[in-house]
N, C-alpha and C positions, 0 to 999 in steps of 0.2 A: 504494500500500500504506500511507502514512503516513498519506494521509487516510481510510482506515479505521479505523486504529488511533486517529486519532485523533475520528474520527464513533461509534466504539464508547466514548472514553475518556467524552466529551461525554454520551453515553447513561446511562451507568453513572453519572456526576456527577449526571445529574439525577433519573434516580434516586433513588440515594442521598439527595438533599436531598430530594425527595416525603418517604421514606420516613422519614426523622427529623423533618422539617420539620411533618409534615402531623402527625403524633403530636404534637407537644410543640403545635401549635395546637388541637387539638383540649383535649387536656389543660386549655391558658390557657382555646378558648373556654368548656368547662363551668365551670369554678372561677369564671370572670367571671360568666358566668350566675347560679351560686349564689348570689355576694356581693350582686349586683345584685339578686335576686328575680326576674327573667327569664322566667316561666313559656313562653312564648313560644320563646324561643331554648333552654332546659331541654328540651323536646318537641321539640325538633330533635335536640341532642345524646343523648337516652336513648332508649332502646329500650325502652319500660317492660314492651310483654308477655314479651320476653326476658328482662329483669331480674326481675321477679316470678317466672317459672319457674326463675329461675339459683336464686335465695333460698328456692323452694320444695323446692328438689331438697336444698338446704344443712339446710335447718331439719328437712327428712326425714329425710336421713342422722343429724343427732344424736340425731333418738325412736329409730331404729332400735338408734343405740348404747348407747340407754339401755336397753333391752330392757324394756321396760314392757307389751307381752305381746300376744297379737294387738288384740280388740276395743280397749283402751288404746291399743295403737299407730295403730289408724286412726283414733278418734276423735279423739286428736291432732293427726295428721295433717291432718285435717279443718278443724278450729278453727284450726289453724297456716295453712293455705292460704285459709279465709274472712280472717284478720286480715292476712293478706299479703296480696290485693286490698287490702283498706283502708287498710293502712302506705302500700306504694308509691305515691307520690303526686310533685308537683313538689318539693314544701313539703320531704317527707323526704328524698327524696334532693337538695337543695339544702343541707340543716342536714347527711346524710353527707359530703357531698364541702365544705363549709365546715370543717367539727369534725371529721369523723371520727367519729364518733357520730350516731343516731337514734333513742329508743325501744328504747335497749335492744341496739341492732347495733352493733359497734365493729368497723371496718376498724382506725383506726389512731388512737392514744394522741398525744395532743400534749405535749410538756413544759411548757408553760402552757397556761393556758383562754385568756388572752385573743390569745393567737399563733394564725396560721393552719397547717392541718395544710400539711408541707413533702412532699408528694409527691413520688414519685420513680419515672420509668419503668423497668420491668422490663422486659426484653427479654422479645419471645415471638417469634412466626414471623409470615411473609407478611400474616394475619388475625387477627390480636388481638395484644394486649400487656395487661402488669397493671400497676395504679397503688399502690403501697404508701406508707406512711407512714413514717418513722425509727425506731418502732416499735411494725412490724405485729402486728397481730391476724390479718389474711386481707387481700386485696385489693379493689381495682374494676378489672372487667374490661373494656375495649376490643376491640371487635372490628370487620373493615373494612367499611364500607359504601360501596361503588362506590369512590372515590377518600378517601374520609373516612372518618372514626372515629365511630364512637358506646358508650355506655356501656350493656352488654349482661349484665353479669353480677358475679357478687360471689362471690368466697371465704371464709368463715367461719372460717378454722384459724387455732383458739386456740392453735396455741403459739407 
C-alpha cells in the first residue's frame, strides 16, 4: 500500500513539474526567440493561423462596439482582416512579445522603453494559460500542443 501511495505521490510530482515547468519554458523559449530574431524557432513556438483569427475575432468585436452601422461595419471588418494577414508576421509578433507593443497593439505597457516587458503567467486550465504584462492592456494566449505550448491567441481588453 505504501508503495502506491507512494508511485501515485511520484506521479503527481511529475506532473506537477511538466505542468509548471513546460509553461515557464515555453514562455523563456519565445521571449528568447524574439530577442534573438529567431524566425525559425518563432514558427515553432506560434500558431500564426490561430493567432490571426484570435486578433481577428478581437479587432471585430470593437467595430461591432462601435456601432458604425451595417455596410460600415463589414467593410471594416474586411480591411481589419486583409491588414491582419499582413501584420501577423514573425517580425510583429517578435517586437509584441519583446515590447509589448506592434503597430498599434499593446498587450502590455513597460515602465521604461529600454527594459524588457516582465511577463507574468496567469493561470488558466489543462490547455492554455495567459501571458500578461505589470500592466496589462489584454494578454498573449498559450494554448497546449501535445506536451508543449504555443502562442495561439491574444486578448485586446483595454482596461
Amino acid at each position: 500500500m505504501k508503495r502506491l501511495f507512494a508511485l501515485l505521490f511520484v506521479i503527481a510530482a511529475a506532473f506537477g513539474g511538466w505542468f509548471v515547468g513546460s509553461r515557464l519554458y515555453a514562455v523563456h523559449d519565445l521571449s528568447q526567440a524574439a530577442r534573438d530574431g529567431d524566425v525559425a524557432r518563432l514558427e515553432g513556438r506560434v500558431d500564426f493561423p490561430a493567432f490571426r483569427e484570435s486578433l481577428k475575432s478581437e479587432v471585430g468585436g470593437a467595430i461591432e462596439r462601435e456601432d458604425i452601422g451595417g455596410l460600415g461595419s463589414v467593410l471594416a471588418k474586411a480591411s481589419a482582416s486583409f491588414a491582419i494577414d499582413k501584420f501577423v508576421n514573425p517580425e510583429t509578433v517578435a517586437q509584441l512579445v519583446r515590447t509589448g507593443q506592434a503597430d498599434g497593439v499593446t498587450v502590455a505597457v513597460r515602465a521604461e522603453e529600454r527594459e524588457p516587458v516582465d511577463w507574468r503567467i496567469e493561470s488558466g486550465d489543462l490547455h492554455a494559460f495567459r501571458l500578461t504584462g505589470p500592466d496589462p492592456r489584454g494578454a498573449l494566449i498559450f494554448r497546449r500542443d501535445g506536451l508543449g505550448w504555443r502562442l495561439a491567441g491574444i486578448d485586446l481588453n483595454d482596461g
